[in-house]
C-alpha angles and dihedrals in degrees: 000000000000124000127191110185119193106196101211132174122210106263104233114154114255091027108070145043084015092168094060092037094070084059088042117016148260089273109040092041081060094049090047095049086054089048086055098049086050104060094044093053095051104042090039092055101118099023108126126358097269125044130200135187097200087202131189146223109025134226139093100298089048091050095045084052100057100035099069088034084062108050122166090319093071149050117217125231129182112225110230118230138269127057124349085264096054079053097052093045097052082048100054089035091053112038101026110088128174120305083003118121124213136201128185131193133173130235104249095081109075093171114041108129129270078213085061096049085051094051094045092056086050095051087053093063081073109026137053090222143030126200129191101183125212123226089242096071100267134073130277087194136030122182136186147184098181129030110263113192091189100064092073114046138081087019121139095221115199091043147089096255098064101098093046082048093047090042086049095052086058110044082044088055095046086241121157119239144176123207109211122198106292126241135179146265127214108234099129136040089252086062092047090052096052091052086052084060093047088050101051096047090048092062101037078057091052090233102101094074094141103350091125107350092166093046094046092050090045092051094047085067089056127088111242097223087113092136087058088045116106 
């Protein structure tokens, strides 16, 4: 069985994308984040033949949230506490079961291709782990067919250094892996603005009908004076 896992936290203003939230705003990095969480779950909704919304925090309006986020496309999972790495494991330790093969991605990349999640899954018929590395140094997907305890830890989460870590920690463990194309998360005002340009090229080509309809609409509201932004 194929699992695609989206790790989302509940979008609450103040409390995500804070980075780009000094350039934006509290509220409208919210709203985008939303925006974000929106379009993937719409356009990855039958990707795989399992789907999972990793949510945090918990309590009763995260769970209303996704809850209606999830639908009938997607199964909901609370992420447990601790680092990013206590989360994946727990991830990997909870929903990947024998001869299963897992892939997790995070929210920040509206547009990473259905095309990439499928060819993760393949790579994974061959190798014990599958890598999509991002162009700030991490991974904007991780996938497994085994547990690998050693993918997770001594990692400094939140830095540059956090794919040739992770790459370390493999080759160290003897553990097989496969590096897809990279792509990019949306964590600055530099990398929104980036996704505007997708967007709109995307359109002008006729071939973004749908790619990321809420963050498009949610970025039309926006000024485009991002190069004169702190």
């Amino acid at each position: 069985m194929n699992t695609l896992v989206i790790m989302a936290k509940h979008p609450v203003a103040g409390q995500v994308k804070t980075r780009l939230a000094k350039s934006v705003g509290d509220s409208t990095a919210a709203e985008l984040a939303t925006a974000f969480l929106v379009d993937l779950v719409s356009r990855l909704s039958t990707c795989g033949h399992r789907r999972v919304l990793a949510t945090w925090p918990p309590g009763e309006a995260a769970k209303t949230f996704f809850t209606d986020l999830a639908g009938e496309h997607f199964e909901l999972w609370t992420q447990p506490p601790g680092s990013l790495g206590d989360r994946l494991a727990g991830v990997a330790s909870d929903l990947l079961n024998h001869d299963d093969r897992i892939v997790v991605i995070g929210s920040d990349s509206p547009t990473l291709p259905e095309e990439t999640i499928e060819m993760a899954f393949t790579a994974l018929e061959h190798a014990d782990v599958v890598l999509v590395p991002a162009d700030d140094g991490g991974y904007v997907l991780v996938g497994q067919r085994r547990e690998v305890p050693e993918l997770f830890q001594r990692i400094d989460w939140g830095t540059s250094r956090v794919l040739e870590q992770t790459r370390q920690r493999l080759e160290a463990a003897g553990t097989s892996f496969v590096e897809l194309p990279g792509w990019y998360d949306i964590d600055t005002l530099e990398d929104l603005s980036r996704l505007d340009r997708e967007l709109a090229a995307a359109n002008e080509s006729g071939a973004g009908e749908g790619l990321a309809p809420a963050s498009s609409r949610r970025l039309d509201t926006m000024p485009r004076d991002w190069d004169s932004r702190p």
